[in-house]
C-alpha positions as CSV (number, residue, x, y, z in Angstrom):
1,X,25.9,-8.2,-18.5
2,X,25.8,-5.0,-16.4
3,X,23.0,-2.3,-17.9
4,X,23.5,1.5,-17.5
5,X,21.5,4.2,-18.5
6,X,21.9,7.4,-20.3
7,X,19.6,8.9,-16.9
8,X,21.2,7.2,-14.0
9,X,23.5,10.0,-12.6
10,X,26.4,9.0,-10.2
11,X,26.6,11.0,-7.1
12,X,29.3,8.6,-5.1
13,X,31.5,6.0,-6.3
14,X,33.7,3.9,-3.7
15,X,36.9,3.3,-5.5
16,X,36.3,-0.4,-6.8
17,X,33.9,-0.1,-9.3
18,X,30.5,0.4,-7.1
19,X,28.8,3.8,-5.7
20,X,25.5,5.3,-5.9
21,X,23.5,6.5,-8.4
22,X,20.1,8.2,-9.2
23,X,17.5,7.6,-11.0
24,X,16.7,10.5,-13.4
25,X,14.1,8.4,-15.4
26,X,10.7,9.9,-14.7
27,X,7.9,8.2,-12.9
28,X,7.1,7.0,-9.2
29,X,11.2,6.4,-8.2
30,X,12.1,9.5,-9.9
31,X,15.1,11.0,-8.2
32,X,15.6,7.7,-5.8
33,X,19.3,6.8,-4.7
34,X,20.3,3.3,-5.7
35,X,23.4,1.5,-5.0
36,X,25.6,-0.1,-7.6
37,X,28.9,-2.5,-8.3
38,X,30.8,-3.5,-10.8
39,X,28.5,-6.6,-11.7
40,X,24.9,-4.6,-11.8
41,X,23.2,-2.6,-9.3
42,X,20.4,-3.0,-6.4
43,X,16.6,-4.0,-7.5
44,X,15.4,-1.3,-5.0
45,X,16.5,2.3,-3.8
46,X,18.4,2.5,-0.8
47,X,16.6,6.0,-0.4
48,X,13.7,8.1,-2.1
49,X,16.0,11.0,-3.1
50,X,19.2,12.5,-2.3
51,X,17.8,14.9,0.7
52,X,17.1,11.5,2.4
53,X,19.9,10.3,1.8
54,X,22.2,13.2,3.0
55,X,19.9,13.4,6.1
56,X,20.3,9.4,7.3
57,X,24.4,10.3,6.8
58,X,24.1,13.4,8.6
59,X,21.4,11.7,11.8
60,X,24.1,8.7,11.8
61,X,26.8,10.7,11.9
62,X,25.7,13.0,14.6
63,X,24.5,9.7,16.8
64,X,28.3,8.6,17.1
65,X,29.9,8.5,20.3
66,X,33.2,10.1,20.2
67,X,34.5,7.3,22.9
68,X,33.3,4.4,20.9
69,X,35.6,2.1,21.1
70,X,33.9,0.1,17.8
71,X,34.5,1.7,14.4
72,X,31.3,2.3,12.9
73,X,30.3,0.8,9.1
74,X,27.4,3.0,7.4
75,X,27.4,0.9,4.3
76,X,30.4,-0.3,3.0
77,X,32.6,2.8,4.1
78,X,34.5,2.6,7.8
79,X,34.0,6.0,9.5
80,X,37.3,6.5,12.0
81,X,37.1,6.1,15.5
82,X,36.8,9.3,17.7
């Protein structure tokens, strides 16, 4: 049975049941980003806080070539070519 707590606050959600969440709980992964489904959620943080988190989107982001002719995943989400 899935757990959720009352301090594990969503910040993205994909649509189907999963998304991201952090942890508000306090302690050594205070703040970390931790991905989630519908059937339970990751052991360990994807990233240490939201700032990291926003900055790996932004650095892969800006390392796209616009005249690649791949699609590129960054997690389960298809970013559109060119």
């Amino acid at each position: 049975v899935p757990v959720w707590l009352p301090e594990w606050l969503p910040v993205a959600v994909d649509g189907g049941g999963g998304g991201l969440f952090t942890d508000l709980r306090p302690g050594q992964l205070h703040g970390c980003v931790v991905p989630f489904t519908r059937t339970g959620h990751d052991r360990a943080p994807r990233w240490p806080g939201i700032t990291e988190m926003l900055t790996d989107v932004a650095d892969r982001l800006q390392s796209l070539d616009a005249n690649e002719v791949a699609a590129m995943m960054v997690g389960r989400w298809t970013l559109p070519r060119g």
